[in-house]
C-alpha positions in Angstrom: 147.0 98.3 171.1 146.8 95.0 173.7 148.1 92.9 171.1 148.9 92.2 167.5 145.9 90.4 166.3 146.4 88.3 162.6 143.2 88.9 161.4 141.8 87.1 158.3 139.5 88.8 155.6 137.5 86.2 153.4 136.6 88.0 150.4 139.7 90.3 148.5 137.2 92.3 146.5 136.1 96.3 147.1 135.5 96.1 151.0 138.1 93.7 151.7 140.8 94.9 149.9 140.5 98.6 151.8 139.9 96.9 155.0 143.1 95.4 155.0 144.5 99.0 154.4 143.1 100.5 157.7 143.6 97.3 159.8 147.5 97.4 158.4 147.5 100.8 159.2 146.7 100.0 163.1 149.6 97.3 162.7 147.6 94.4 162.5 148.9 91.4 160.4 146.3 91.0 157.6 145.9 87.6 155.3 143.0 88.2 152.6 141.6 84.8 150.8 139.7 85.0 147.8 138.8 82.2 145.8 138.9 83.9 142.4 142.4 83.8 140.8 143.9 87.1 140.8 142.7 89.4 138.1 145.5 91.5 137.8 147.3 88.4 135.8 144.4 86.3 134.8 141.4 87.1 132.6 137.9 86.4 134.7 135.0 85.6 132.9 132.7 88.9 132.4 129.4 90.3 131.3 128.2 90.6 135.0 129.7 94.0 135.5 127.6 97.6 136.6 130.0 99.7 136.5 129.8 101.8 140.2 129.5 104.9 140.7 131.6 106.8 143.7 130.1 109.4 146.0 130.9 111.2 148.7 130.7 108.4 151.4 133.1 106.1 149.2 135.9 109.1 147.9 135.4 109.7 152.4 137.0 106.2 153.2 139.5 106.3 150.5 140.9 109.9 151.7 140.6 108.0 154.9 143.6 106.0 153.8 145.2 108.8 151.6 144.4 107.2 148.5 141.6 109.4 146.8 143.9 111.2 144.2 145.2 108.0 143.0 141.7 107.0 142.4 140.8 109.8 141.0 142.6 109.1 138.2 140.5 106.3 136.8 137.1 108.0 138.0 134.9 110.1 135.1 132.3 112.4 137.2 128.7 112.3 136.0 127.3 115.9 136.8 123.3 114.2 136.3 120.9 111.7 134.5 120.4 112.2 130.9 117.5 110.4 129.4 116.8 109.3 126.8 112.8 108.5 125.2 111.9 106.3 122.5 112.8 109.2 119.8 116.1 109.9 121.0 115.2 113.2 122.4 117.6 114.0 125.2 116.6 115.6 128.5 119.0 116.1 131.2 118.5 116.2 135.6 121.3 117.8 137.5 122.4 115.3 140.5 122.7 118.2 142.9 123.9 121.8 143.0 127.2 123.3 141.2 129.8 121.0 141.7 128.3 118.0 142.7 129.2 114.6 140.5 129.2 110.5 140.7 132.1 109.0 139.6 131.8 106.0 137.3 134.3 103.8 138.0 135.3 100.1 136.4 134.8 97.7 139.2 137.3 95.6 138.3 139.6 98.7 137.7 138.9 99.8 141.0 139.8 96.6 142.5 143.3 96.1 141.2 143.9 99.6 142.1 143.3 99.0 145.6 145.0 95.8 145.5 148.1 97.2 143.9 147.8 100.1 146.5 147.9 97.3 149.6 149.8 94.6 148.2 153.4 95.8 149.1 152.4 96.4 152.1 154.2 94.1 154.4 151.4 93.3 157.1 149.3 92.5 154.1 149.2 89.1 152.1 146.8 87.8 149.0 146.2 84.3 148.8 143.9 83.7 145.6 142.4 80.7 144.3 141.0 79.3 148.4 137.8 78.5 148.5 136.3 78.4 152.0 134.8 75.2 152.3 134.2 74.7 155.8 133.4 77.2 158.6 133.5 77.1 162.3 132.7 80.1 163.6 132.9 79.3 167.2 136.8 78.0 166.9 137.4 80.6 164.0 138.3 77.3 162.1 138.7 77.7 158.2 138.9 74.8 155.8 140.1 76.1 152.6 140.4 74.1 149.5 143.2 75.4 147.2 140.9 75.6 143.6 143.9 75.2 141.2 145.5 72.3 143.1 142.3 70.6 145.3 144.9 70.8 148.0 143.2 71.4 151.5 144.6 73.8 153.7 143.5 75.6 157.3 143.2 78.2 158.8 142.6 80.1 162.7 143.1 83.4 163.0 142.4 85.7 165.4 139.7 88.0 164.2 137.8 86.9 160.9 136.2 89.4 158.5 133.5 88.1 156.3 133.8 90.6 153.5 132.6 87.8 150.7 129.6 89.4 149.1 125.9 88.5 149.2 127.0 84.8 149.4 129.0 84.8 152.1 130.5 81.5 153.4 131.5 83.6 156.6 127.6 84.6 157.1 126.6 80.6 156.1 128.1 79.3 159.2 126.4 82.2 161.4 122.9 81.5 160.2 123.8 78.3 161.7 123.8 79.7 165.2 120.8 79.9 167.3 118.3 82.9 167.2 119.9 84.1 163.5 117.7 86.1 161.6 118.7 86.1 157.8 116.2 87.3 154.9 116.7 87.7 151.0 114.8 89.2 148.4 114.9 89.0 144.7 113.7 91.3 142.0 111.8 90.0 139.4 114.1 91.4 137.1 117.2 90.5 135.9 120.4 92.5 134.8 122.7 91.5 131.3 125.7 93.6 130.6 126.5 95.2 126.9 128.5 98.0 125.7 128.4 100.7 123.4 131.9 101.1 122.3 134.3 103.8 121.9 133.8 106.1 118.3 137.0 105.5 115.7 138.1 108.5 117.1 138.6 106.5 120.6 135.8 109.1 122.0 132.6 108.6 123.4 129.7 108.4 120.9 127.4 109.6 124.0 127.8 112.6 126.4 130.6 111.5 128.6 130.0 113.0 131.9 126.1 111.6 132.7 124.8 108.3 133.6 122.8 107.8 130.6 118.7 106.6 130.9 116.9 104.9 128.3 113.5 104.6 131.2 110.7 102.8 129.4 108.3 102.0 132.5 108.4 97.9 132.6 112.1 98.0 132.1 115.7 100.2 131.5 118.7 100.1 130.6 121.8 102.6 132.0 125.0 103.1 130.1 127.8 104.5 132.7 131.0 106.0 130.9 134.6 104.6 130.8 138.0 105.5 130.5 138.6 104.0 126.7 135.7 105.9 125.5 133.1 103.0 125.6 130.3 102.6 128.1 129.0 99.9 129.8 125.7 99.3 129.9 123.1 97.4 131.7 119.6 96.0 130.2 117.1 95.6 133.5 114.5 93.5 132.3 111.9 91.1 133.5 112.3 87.5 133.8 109.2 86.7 132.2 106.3 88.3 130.0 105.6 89.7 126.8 109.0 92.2 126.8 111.4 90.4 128.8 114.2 88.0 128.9 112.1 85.0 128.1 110.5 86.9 125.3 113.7 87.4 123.3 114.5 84.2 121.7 116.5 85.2 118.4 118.4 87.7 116.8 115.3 88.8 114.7 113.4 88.9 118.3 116.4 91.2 119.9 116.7 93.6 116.9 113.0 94.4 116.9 112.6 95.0 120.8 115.6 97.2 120.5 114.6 99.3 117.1 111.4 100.1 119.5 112.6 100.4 122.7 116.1 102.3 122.2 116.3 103.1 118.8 119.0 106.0 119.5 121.4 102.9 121.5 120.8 100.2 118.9 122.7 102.5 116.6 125.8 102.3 118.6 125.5 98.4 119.8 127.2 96.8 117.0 128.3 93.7 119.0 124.7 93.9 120.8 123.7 90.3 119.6 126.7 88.4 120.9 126.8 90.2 123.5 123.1 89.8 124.6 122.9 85.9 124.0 126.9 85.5 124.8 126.5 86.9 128.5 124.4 85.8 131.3 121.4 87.1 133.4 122.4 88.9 136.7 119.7 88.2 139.8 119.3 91.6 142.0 119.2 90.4 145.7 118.6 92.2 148.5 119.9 90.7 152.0 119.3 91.5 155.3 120.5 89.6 158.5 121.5 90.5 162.2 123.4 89.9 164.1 126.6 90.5 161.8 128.9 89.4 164.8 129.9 86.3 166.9 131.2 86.4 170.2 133.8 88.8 169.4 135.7 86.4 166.6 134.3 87.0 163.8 132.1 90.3 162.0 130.8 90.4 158.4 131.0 93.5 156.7 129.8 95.1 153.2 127.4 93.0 151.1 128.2 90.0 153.4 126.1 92.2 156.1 123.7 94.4 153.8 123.5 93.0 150.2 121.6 95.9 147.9 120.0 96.4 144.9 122.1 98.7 142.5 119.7 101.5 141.4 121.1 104.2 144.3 124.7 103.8 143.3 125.5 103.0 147.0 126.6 99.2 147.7 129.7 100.0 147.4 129.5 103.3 149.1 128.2 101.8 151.8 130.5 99.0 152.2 133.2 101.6 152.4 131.2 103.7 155.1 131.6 100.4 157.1 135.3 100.8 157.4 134.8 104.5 158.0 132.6 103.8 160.7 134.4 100.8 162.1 137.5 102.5 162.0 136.6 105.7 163.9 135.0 103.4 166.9 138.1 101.8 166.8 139.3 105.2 167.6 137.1 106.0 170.3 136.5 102.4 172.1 139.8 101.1 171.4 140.5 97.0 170.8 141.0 95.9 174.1 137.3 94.0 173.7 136.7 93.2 170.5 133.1 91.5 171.5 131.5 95.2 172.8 133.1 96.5 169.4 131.7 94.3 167.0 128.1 94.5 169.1 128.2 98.7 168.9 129.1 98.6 165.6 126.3 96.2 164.4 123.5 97.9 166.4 124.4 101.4 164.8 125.1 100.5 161.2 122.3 97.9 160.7 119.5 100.1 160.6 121.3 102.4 157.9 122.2 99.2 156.1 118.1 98.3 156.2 117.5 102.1 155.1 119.7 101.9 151.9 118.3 98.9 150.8 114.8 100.1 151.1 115.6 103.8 149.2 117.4 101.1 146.6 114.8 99.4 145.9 112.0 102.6 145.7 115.2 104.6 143.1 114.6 101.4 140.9 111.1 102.4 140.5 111.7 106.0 140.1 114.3 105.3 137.5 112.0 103.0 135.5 109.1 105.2 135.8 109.3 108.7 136.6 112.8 110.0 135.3 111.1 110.7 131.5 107.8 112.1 133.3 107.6 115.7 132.6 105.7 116.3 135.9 108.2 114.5 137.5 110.8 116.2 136.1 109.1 119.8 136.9 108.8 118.4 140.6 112.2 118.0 140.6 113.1 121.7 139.6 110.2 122.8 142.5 112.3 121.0 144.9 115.5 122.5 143.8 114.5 126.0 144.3 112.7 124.9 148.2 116.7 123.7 148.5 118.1 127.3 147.6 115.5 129.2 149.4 116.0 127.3 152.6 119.2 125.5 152.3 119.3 124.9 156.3 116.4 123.0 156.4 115.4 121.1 152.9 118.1 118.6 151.2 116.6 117.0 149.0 116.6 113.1 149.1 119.3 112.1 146.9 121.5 114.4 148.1 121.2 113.1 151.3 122.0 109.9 150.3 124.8 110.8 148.0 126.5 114.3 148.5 126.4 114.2 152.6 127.1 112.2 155.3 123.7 111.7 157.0 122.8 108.6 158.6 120.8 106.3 155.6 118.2 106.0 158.3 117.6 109.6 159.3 117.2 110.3 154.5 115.1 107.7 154.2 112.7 109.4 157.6 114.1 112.8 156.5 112.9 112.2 152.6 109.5 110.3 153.1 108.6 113.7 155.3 109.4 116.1 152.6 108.0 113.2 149.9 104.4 114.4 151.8 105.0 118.0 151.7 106.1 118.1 147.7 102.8 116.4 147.1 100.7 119.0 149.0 102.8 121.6 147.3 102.5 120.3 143.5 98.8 120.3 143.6 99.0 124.0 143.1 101.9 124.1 140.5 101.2 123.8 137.1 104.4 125.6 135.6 107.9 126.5 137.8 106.7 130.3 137.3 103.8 128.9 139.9 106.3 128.6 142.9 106.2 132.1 143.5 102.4 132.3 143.8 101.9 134.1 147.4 99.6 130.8 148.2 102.5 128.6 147.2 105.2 130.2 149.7 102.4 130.4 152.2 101.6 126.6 151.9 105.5 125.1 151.8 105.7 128.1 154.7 103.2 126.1 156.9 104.4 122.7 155.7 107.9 123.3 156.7 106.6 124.3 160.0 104.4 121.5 160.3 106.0 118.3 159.4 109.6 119.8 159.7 109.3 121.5 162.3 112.0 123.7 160.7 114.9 120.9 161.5 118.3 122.2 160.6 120.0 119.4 157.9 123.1 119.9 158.7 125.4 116.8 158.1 126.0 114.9 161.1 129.5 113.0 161.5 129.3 109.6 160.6 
């Protein structure tokens, strides 16, 4: 190391908070400022909360820091999708092979974890309650104003981290700077948080280890278990039309659309109405913007880079894989120029960072539509069995993007090819017994040749 940098992270959420592990860990003196209070000793005003769910990418940068097991502990695995249809019938779609699980975890759980994990760590300090007010990127100048007192206070450190979400006062002041490309992207849907509680018993009153589906074409809702037995669920709805936010006006208006739409939930909902008009509407946002570096000083990282859309489970998965990613360049080019660095690590990670917000935004659709699709649900076993009967060269697309290690980029190529060949191949399968027609193995045979050219999946180091 050429020199004991104090580096500053704006932002102490997820990506922040285990940044400052693995810069600590080099022996960097680390500051975080976050201008929430601190949630460990004050309550912050809820109802925006999906809860996350871990994958392998995620559980790879906290082993990274030796602190999987501990978050193990507050994790639930989800072994599929169960969904749910308008009578309450069940149906139920593996994630992947044996073994392989999500984790739902609380995201506010999971952040005092890793902020108790970091805290006593002496080359790590939490300011809460700063604000950044003013931004100078080129002079690494931070005005901070001091929410509890209005007192002003500033800052210049070394190395600045923008890891302050999709609003990023870090990624303001670069899209100041000359040739800055920024874009942003709204759904025109909404999200509102509601619960289904935990029984008397303090169980679940819904099968705890699945991400529940209630998929109704126009609109969903997810429920994602936790740790006291309740589940957290999320209504995705339109803004506007004749089912959607705007439409519900009343109590009356909210007990009909639900007694139709998830009769089996509404059952288990019985704080749904305050709830519903109690807690706001969450916007979905996509953002995209490059470069995520100036001169060296300064990087964004996480949603401050690569904002997503919440329907592949992987924003904060991929915010993690930054750190992983950062960290092992640190490994290989060393800090002696932060500048090259910061530009290698921008040019490789922002076209995975484009990739997962694009396969976000298609799982939506997938989610909303096709999940409670029996066709959809018989391609989905086809594509299993192509997956066991040539494991070297078909993964299927969501286990790319959750169970492996593969560049987001080289899925979302990897899955649009194998997207063409399952549609050649289900126009000759009416039942699963159909996959071992002669014409069928001949056909995905030639297929795999063709478009695949019989390319070995094997994970690639990220």
């Amino acid at each position: 190391m050429t020199g004991k940098k104090n580096i500053a992270i704006m932002g102490a959420g997820l990506v922040g908070s285990l940044l400052s592990l693995y810069l600590a860990k080099r022996g960097y003196k680390v500051d975080l400022y976050e201008r929430r209070p601190d949630m460990r000793t004050t309550v912050i005003d809820g109802g925006r909360s999906i809860n996350l769910a871990l994958s392998d990418r995620g559980w790879r940068a906290l082993r990274g820091i030796g602190i999987e097991e501990q978050v193990r502990e507050v994790a639930i695995p989800m072994h599929g999708r169960m969904m749910h249809d308008e009578q309450g019938n069940l149906s139920f779609l593996p994630y992947g092979k044996e073994g392989q699980s999500i984790y739902s975890v609380s995201r506010g759980g999971l952040n005092k974890a890793l902020m108790n994990i970091s805290e006593p760590n002496p080359d790590i300090d939490y300011h809460f309650n700063r604000q950044a007010i003013d931004v100078d990127i080129r002079e690494n100048k931070i005005q901070l104003r001091n929410t509890e007192t209005g007192e002003l206070e500033r800052i210049i450190p070394d190395l600045l981290f923008g890891a302050d979400g999709a609003f990023s006062a870090v990624r303001g002041a670069m899209q100041k700077t000359e040739r800055y490309n920024y874009q942003q992207d709204y759904l025109e849907y909404g999200y509102k948080e509601l619960t289904i509680p935990a029984t008397e018993d303090g169980g679940w009153a819904l099968e705890k280890n699945a991400l529940h589906i209630w998929p109704r074409g126009n609109y969903m809702m997810i429920a994602l278990p936790n740790l006291d037995g309740s589940f957290t669920c999320t209504l995705f709805f339109p803004y506007e039309g004749e089912r959607s936010f705007a439409a519900i006006k009343s109590e009356t208006d909210l007990h009909t659309f639900f007694q139709e739409a998830f009769p089996d939930a509404l059952a288990l909902m019985p704080d749904l109405a305050e709830e519903y008009f109690g807690n706001p509407v969450g916007a979905l946002v996509t953002v995209k913007c490059f470069p995520w570096s100036f001169e060296g000083k300064s990087l964004l990282i996480g949603d401050a880079s690569h904002a997503v859309v919440p329907f592949y489970g992987q924003g904060m998965n991929a915010g993690f894989e930054d750190i992983t990613v950062l960290d092992k360049m640190l490994d290989s080019m060393g800090d002696a120029n932060w500048e090259a660095l910061f530009k290698a690590f921008e040019r490789r990670r922002k076209p995975d960072a484009d990739a997962i917000a694009d396969l976000a935004v298609l799982n939506f659709f997938e989610m909303r539509d096709k999940v409670a699709d029996p066709r959809f649900l018989l391609r989905k076993k086809i594509e299993t069995k192509i997956s066991a009967q040539y494991p070297e060269k078909w993964i299927p697309l969501y286990s790319m993007v959750t169970f492996s290690d593969l560049p987001y980029s080289y899925a979302l190529d990897a899955g649009r090819q194998q997207d063409k060949i399952m549609k050649k191949v289900m126009k000759h399968i009416r039942s699963i017994e159909d996959y071992e027609k002669p014409e069928v193995q001949k056909l995905l045979q030639k297929q795999l040749v063709e478009k695949e050219k019989l390319k070995s999946y094997k994970a690639q180091e990220v």
